[in-house]
C-alpha positions in Angstrom: 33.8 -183.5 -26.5 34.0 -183.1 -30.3 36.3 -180.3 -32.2 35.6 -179.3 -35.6 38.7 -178.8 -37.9 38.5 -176.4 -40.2 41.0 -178.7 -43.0 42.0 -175.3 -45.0 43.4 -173.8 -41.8 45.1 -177.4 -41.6 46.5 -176.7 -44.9 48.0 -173.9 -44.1 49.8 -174.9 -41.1 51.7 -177.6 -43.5 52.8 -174.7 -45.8 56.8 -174.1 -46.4 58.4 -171.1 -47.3 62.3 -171.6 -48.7 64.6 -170.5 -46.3 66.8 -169.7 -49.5 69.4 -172.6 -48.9 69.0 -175.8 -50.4 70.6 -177.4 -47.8 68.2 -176.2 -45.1 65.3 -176.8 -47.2 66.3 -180.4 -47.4 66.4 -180.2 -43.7 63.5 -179.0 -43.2 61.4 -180.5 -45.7 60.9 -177.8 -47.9 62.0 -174.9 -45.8 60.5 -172.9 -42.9 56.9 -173.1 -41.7 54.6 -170.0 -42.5 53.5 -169.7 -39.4 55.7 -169.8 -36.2 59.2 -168.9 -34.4 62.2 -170.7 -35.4 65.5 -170.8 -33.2 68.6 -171.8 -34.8 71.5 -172.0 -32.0 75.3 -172.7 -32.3 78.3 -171.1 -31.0 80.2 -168.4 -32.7 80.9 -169.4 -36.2 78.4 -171.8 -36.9 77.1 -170.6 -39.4 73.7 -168.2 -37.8 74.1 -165.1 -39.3 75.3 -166.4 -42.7 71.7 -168.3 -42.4 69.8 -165.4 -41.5 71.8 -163.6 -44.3 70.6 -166.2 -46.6 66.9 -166.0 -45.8 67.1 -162.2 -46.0 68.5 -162.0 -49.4 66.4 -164.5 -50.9 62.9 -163.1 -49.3 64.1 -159.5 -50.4 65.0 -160.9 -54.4 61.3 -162.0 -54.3 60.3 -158.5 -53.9 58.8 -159.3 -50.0 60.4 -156.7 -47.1 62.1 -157.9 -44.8 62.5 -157.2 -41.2 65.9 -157.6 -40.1 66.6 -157.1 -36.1 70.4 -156.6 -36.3 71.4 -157.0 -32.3 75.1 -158.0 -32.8 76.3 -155.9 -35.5 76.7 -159.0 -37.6 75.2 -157.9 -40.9 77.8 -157.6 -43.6 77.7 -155.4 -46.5 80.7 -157.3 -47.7 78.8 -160.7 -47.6 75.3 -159.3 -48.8 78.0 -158.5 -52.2 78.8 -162.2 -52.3 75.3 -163.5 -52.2 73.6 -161.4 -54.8 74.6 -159.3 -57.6 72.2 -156.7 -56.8 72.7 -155.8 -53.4 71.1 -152.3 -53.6 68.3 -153.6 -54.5 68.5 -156.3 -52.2 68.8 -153.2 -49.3 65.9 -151.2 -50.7 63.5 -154.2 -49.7 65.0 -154.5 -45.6 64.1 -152.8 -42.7 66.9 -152.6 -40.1 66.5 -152.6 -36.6 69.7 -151.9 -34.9 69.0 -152.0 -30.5 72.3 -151.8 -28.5 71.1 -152.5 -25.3 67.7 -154.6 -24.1 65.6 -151.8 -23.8 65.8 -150.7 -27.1 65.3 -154.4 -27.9 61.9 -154.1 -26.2 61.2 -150.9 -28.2 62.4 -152.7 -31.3 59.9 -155.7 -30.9 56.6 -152.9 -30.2 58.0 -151.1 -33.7 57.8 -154.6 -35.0 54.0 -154.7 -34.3 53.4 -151.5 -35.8 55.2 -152.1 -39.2 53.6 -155.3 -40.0 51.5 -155.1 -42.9 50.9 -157.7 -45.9 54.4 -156.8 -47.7 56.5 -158.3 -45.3 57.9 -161.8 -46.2 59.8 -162.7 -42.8 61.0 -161.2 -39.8 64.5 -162.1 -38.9 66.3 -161.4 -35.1 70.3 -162.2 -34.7 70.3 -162.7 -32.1 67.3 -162.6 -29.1 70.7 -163.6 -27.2 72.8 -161.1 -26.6 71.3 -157.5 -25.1 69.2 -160.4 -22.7 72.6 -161.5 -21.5 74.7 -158.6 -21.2 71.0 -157.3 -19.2 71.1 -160.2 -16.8 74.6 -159.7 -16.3 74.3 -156.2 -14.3 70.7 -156.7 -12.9 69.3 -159.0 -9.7 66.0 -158.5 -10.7 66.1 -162.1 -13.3 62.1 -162.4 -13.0 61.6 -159.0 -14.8 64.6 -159.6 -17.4 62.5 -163.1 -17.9 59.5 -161.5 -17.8 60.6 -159.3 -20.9 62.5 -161.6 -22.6 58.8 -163.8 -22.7 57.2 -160.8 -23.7 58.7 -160.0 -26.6 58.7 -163.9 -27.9 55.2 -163.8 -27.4 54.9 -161.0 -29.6 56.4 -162.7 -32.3 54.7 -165.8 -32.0 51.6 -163.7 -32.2 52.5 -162.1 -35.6 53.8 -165.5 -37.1 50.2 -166.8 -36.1 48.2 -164.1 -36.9 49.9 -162.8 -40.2 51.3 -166.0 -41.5 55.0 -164.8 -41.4 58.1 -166.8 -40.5 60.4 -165.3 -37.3 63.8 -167.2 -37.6 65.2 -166.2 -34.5 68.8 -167.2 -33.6 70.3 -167.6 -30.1 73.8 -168.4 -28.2 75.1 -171.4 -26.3 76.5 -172.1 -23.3 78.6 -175.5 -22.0 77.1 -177.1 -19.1 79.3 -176.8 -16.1 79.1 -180.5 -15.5 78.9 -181.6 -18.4 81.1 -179.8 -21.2 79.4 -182.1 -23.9 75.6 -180.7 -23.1 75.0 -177.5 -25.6 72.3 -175.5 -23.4 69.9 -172.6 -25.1 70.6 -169.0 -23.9 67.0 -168.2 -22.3 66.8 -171.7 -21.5 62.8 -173.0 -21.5 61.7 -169.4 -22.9 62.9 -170.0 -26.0 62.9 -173.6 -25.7 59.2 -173.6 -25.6 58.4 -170.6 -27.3 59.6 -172.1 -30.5 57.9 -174.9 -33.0 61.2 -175.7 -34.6 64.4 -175.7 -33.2 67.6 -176.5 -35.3 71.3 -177.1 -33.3 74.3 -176.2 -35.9 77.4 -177.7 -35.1 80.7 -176.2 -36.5 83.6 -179.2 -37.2 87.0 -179.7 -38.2 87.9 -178.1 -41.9 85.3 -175.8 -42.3 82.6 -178.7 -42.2 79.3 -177.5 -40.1 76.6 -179.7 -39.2 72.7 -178.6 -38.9 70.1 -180.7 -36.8 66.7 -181.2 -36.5 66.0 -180.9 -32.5 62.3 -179.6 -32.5 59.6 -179.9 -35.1 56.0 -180.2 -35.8 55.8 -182.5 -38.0 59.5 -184.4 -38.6 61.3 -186.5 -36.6 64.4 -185.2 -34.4 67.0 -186.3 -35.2 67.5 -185.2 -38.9 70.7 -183.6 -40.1 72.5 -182.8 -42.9 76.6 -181.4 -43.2 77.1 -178.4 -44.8 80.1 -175.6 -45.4 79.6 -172.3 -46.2 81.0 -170.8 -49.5 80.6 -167.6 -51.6 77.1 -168.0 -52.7 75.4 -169.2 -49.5 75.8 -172.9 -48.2 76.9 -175.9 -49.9 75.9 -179.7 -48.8 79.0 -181.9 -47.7 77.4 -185.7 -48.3 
């Protein structure tokens, strides 16, 4: 059986999109693909929200919204101030979605649906982690938390497909009970599979961070670069 490839819609699967750090572009290639959902995992202090942070800004100075699904309170006024000089400007061009507990995550991923429209430059979530867990942890019904939790990743990957906007998701870890070395996903194969690109950040000794390449389309696994985080965003350590 023969296919036939339409090459412009090839074309557009290779585009990039800065993620607004050079060091991530350089990771990436050129920055985040146009067109599906990226997790970036880590433990606390990584470096996730700073990224997410990062990508917002620099979408919003372009004069694209931005949608910005705040479940962790992480979003810092204080650090928006260090990475531009025009923060309330910066503000005017975000849409914050705040949910404190998974149902109003669930609401906050149908709003998503209905707010799309051709301004919108990326869609952000820190984290798709958190309300899931602290809803698994007071619930025995873990098929119909799952059940959501794949719901509303399918959602995104639909608008990423259909509208041609990066989702940068981030997520939690967890240490394998056997193995303390083994960095495991919160959602486990949901998210796993859910997403084309997955990047692992590491944090080190002094400050240094690491981010790797664990999931891609089109590069090989494996790629990393070392980074620390400063005033005006990231900075490479060679």
């Amino acid at each position: 059986m023969f296919y036939i490839v339409d090459i412009d819609c090839l074309r557009d699967m290779e585009d990039r999109i800065s993620s607004g750090s050079d060091v991530i572009d350089e990771l990436l290639k050129g920055g985040y693909e146009n067109d599906i959902v990226t997790t970036i995992y880590g433990p606390a202090g990584s470096g996730k929200t700073n990224l997410c942070m990062i990508s917002a800004v620099a979408f919003a100075a372009s004069g694209k919204r931005v949608i910005y699904v705040d479940t962790e309170g992480g979003f810092s006024i204080a650090r928006l101030k260090q990475l531009s000089s025009e923060p309330d400007d910066i503000l005017k061009n975000i849409v914050f979605l705040k949910p404190i507990n998974f149902d109003e995550q669930r609401t906050a991923f149908d709003k998503i649906r209905d707010v799309i429209n051709d301004s919108i430059g990326i869609i952000v979530i820190d984290s798709v982690a958190m309300q899931y867990r602290l809803e698994m942890g007071k619930t025995d019904d873990v098929y119909t938390v799952n059940r959501a939790l794949g719901q509303q990743l399918a959602y995104l990957t639909e608008i990423a497909r259909t509208r041609k906007i990066p989702v940068i998701i981030t997520n939690q870890v967890y240490s394998d009970f056997d193995n303390k070395e083994k960095v495991n996903m919160v959602g486990g194969d949901i998210l796993k599979y859910g997403s084309k690109c997955l990047i692992e950040l590491q944090k080190g000794h002094k400050g240094k961070r690491k981010a790797i390449l664990k999931k891609h389309r089109s590069l090989p696994e494996g790629r990393e670069v070392m980074f620390g985080v400063i005033d005006e965003g990231f900075e490479k350590i060679e």
